[in-house]
C-alpha positions in Angstrom: -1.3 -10.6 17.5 -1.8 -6.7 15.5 -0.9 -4.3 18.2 -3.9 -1.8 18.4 -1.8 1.0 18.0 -2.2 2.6 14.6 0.7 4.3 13.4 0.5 7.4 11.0 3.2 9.6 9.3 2.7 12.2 9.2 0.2 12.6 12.5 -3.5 14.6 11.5 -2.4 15.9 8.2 -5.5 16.1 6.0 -3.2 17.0 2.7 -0.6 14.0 2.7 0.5 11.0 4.3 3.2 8.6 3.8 2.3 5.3 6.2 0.0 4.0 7.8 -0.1 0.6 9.9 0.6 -1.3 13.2 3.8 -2.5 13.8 4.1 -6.6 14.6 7.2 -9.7 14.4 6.2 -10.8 11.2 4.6 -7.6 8.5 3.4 -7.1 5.1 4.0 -3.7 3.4 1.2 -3.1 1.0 1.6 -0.5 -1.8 -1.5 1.6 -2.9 -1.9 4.0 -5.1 -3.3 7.1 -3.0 -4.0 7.3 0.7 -7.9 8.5 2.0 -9.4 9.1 5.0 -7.4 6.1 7.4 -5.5 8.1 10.3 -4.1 7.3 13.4 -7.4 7.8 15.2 -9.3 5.4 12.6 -8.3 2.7 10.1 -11.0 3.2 6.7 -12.7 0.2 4.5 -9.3 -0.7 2.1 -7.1 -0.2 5.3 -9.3 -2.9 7.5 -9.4 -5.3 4.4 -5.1 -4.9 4.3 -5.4 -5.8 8.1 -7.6 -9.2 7.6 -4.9 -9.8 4.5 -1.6 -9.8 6.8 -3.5 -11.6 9.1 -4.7 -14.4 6.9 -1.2 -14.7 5.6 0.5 -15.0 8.5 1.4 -11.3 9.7 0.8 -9.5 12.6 1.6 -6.4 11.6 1.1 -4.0 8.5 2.3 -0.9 6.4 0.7 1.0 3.6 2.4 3.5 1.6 1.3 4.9 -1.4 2.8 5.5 -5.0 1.5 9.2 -4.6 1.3 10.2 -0.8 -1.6 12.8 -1.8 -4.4 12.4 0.2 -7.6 12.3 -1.7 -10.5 9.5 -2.0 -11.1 9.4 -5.8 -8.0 9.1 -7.8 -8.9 11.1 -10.2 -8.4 14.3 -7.9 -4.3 13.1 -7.7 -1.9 16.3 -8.9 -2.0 15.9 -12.9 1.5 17.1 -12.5 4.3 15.3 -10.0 5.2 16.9 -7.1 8.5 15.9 -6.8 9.5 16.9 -3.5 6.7 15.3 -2.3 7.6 12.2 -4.3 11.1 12.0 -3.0 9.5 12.1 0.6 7.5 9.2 -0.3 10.6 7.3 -1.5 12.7 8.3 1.2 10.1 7.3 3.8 10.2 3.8 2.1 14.0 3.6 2.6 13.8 4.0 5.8 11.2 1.7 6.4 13.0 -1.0 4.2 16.3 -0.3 6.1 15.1 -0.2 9.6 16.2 -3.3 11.5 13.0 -3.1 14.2 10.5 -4.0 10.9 10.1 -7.5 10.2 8.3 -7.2 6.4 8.4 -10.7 4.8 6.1 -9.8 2.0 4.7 -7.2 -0.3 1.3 -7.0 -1.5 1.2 -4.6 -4.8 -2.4 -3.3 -4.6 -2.6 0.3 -6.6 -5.5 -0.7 -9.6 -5.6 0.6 -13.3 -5.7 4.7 -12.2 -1.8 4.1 -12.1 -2.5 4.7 -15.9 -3.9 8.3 -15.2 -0.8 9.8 -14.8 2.8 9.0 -16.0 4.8 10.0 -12.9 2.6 6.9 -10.7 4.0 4.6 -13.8 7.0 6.0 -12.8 7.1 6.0 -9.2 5.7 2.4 -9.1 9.3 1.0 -11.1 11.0 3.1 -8.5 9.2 1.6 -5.5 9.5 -1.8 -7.0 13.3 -1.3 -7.8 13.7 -0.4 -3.9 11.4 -3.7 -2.8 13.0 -6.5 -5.4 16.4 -4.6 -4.4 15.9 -5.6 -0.9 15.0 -9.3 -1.9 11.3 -9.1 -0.8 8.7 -11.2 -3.0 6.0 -9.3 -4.4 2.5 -10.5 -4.3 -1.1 -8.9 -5.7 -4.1 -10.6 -4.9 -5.1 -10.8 -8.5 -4.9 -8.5 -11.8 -6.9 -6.7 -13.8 -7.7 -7.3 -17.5 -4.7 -4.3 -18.0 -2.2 -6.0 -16.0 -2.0 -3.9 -12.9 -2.7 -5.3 -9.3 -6.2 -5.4 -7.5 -7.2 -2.4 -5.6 -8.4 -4.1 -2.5 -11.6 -2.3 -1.9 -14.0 -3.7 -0.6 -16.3 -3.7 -3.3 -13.8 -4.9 -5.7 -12.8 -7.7 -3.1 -16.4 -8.6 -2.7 -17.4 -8.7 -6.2 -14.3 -10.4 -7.8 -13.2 -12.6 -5.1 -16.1 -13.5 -3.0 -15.0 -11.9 0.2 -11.9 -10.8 1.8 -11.2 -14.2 3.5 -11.2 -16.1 0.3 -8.2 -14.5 -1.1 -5.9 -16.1 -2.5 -2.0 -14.1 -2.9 -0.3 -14.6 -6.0 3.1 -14.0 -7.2 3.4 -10.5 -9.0 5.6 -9.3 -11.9 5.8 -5.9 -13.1 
């Protein structure tokens, strides 16, 4: 069962944050591409539909990180220009979270859409992330791709309109 305790890193920083999710045995780690409004207090609509996907695959817990930890809700407001300290963070976060005995994540669900193509240092940060995930021999899923090749943002909208609803996904293998 999801424990009901959100966790968020950092806590009530409106400018940045680097994971969000509830701890569990058995956890996905999703990768986004930019993190909005969810918070510790309150999970928002992409958040909830990563919930329902750990669930309906087996999980009972969840973590989303991002390829840019800059908060904003439309993509097209990300930095034009890396941040690499930031970036860094990001990565080093992930470490952690990969190297940490207490999480249990048995899968990874690649969800960041086609605005990883806005900017060259998400490109970038995305074959970083990846190397760290494959390098720590954990499969790599999407729940479907886009005519450009990248994963499926799992919006709601997008999940509604492309798949029918969030309880008909399907996960399927994914190769960058």
């Amino acid at each position: 069962m999801i424990s009901s305790k959100i966790y968020c890193l950092p806590l009530q920083d409106p400018k940045k944050r680097f994971l969000l999710g509830k701890k569990g045995n058995v956890e996905l780690l999703a990768i986004g591409l930019n993190p909005s409004t969810a918070n510790e207090t309150t999970l928002d609509p992409t958040s909830r539909v990563i919930e329902r996907i750990a669930q309906d695959n087996g999980c009972d817990g969840w973590w989303l990180m991002n390829l840019c930890p800059a908060r904003t809700p439309q993509p097209k407001n990300l930095p034009k220009r890396k941040n690499k300290p930031l970036l860094l963070q990001n990565i080093k976060v992930l470490s952690q979270l990969l190297n940490d005995p207490s999480p249990s994540i048995t899968m990874v669900l690649c969800c960041w859409g086609n605005h990883i193509n806005d900017r060259k240092y998400l490109e970038e940060q995305a074959k970083i992330i990846l190397n760290r995930i494959t390098t720590a021999q954990l499969p790599l899923y999407c729940i479907g791709k886009t005519k450009l090749g990248n994963p499926y943002h799992p919006a709601p909208r997008v999940v509604n309109r492309f798949f029918g609803g969030v309880h008909k996904l399907k996960l399927q293998e994914f190769n960058f």
